[in-house]
C-alpha positions as CSV (number, residue, x, y, z in Angstrom):
1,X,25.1,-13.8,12.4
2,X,25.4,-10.4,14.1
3,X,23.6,-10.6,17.7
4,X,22.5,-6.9,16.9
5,X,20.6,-7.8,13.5
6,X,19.7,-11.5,14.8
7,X,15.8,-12.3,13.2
8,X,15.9,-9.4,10.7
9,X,16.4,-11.4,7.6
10,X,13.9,-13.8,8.1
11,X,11.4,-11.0,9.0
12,X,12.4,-9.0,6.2
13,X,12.3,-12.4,3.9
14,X,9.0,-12.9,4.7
15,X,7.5,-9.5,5.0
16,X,9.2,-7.8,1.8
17,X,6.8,-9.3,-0.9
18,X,3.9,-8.2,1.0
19,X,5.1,-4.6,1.7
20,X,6.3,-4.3,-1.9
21,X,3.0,-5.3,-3.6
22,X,0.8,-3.5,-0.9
23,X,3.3,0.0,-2.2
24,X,2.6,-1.2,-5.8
25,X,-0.8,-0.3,-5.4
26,X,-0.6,2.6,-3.3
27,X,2.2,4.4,-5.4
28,X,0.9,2.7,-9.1
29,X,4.4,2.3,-10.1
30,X,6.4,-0.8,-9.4
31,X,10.0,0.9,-9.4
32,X,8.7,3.3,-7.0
33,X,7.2,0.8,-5.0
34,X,10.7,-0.7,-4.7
35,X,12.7,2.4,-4.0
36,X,10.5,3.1,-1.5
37,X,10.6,-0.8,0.4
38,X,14.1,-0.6,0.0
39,X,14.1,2.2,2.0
40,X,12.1,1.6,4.6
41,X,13.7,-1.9,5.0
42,X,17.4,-0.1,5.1
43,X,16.0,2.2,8.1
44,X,14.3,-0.8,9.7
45,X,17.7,-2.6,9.7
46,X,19.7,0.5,11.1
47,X,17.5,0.9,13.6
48,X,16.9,-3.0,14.0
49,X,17.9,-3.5,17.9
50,X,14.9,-0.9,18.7
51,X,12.1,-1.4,16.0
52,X,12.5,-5.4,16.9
53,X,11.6,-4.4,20.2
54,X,8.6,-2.3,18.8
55,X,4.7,-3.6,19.5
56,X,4.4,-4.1,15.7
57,X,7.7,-4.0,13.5
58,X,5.7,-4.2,10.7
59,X,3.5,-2.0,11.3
60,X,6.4,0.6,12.0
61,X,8.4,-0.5,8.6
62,X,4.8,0.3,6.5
63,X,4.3,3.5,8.0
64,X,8.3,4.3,6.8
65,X,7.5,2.9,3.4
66,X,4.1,5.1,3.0
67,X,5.9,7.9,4.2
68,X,8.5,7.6,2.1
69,X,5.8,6.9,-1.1
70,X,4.0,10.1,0.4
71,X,7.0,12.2,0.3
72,X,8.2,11.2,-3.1
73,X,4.3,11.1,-4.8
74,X,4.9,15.1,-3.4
75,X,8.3,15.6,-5.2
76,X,7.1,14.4,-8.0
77,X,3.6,16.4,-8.4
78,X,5.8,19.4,-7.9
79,X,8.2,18.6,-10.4
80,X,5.4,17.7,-13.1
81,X,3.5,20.9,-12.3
82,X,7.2,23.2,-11.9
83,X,8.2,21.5,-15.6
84,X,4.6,20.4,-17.3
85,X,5.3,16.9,-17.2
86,X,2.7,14.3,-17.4
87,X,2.4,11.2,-15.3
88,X,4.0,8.2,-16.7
89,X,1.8,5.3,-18.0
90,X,0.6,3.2,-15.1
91,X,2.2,-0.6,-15.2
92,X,0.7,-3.9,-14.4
93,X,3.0,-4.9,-12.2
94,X,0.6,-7.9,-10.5
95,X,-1.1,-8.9,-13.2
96,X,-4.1,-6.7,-12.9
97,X,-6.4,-5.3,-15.3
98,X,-5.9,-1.8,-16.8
99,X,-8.9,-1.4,-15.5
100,X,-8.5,-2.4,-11.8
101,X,-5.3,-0.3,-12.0
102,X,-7.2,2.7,-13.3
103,X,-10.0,2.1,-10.6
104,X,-7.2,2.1,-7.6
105,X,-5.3,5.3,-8.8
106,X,-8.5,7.4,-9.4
107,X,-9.2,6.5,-5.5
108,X,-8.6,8.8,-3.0
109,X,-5.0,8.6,-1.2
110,X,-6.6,7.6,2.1
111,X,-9.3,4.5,0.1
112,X,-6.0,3.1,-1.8
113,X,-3.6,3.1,1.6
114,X,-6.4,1.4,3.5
115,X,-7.3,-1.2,0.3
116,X,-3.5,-1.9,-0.4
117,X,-2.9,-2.9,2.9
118,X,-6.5,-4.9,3.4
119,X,-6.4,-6.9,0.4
120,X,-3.0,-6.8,-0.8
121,X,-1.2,-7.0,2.4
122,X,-4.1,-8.9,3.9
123,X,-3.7,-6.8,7.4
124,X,-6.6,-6.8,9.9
125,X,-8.3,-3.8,10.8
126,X,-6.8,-3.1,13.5
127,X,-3.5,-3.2,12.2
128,X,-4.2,-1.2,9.8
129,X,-5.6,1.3,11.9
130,X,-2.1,1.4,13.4
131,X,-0.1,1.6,10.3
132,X,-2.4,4.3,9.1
133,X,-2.6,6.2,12.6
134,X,-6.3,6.3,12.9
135,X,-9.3,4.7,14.5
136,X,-10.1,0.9,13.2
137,X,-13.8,2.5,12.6
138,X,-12.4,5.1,10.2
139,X,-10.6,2.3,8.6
140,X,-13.9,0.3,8.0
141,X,-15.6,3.4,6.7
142,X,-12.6,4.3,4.5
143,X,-12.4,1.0,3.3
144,X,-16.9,0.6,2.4
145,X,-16.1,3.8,0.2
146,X,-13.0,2.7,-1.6
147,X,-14.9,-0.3,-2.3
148,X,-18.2,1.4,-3.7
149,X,-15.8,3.9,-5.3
150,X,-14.3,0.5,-6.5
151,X,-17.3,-0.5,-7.7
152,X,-18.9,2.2,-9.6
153,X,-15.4,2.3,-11.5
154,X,-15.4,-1.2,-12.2
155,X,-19.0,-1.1,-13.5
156,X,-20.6,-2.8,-10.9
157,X,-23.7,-2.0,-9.2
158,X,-23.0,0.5,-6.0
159,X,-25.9,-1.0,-4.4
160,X,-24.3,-4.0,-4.4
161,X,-21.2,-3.0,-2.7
162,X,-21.4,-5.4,0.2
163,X,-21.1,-8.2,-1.8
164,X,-18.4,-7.2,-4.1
165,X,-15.3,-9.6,-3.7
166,X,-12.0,-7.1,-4.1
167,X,-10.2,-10.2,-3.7
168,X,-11.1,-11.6,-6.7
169,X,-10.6,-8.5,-8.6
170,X,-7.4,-8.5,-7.5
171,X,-7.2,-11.7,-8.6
172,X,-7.8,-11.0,-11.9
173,X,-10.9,-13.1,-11.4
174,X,-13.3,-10.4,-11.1
């Protein structure tokens, strides 16, 4: 194995699922999802001997990929609104509910970034403060009102938004 590139696959092995499904949700569109891993995986690996160094390669390799989603979701708006395109169907890529799916992409950007990464990527607060560049108390705050926005669109009760397990939606279970 190359001594520049030594501990990337095995990182990348075990990181890629996670990364891809966490995009799935953000972007609702599994091929984009990919594209977009793929990318930030391919910068991650050119620039390997630095970002391994990094505090939190991961971190650094979702903030590429949600960049990348960013820029693209962008190109895209302003190619449906330049040729009066409509946005494609939204997939199931994980097994979710329509409904579920429906209930993420009506969320606001900021709510399905934080949600993706908390329940699909399972990342802490913290680090999702970091991958998202603000403070972890924005994050719990973003992620109560993507939850009760959840909720309501879900047809649960909003009161009850404490208790409401996203897990289990996600799950299929809910």
């Amino acid at each position: 194995m190359d001594v520049e590139v030594e501990g990337f696959e095995s990182w990348y092995l075990g990181l890629h699922p996670v990364l891809l499904s966490s995009l799935t949700v953000v972007a609702g569109d599994v091929d984009e999802a990919r594209e977009a891993t793929d990318e930030a995986f391919a910068r991650a690996l050119e620039r390997w001997p630095r970002v391994k160094d990094m505090e939190s390669p991961s971190g650094w390799v979702f903030r590429t990929a949600l960049n990348v989603v960013k820029r693209r979701a962008r190109r895209q708006n302003l190619e449906r609104r330049l040729l009066g395109r409509v946005a494609p169907e939204l997939e199931s890529p994980l097994g979710w509910s329509v409904e579920v799916l429906e209930a993420l992409r009506a969320l606001p950007e900021r709510e399905r970034v934080a949600i993706a990464l908390r329940y699909v990527a399972d990342l802490s607060t913290t680090q999702i403060a970091q991958v998202m560049g603000v403070a972890p108390g924005t994050v719990g705050s973003t992620l109560s009102a993507g939850r009760r926005r959840m909720a309501i669109a879900l047809g649960d009760d909003p009161a009850d938004v404490d208790v409401v397990d996203l897990e289990e939606v996600f799950d299929g279970e809910g």
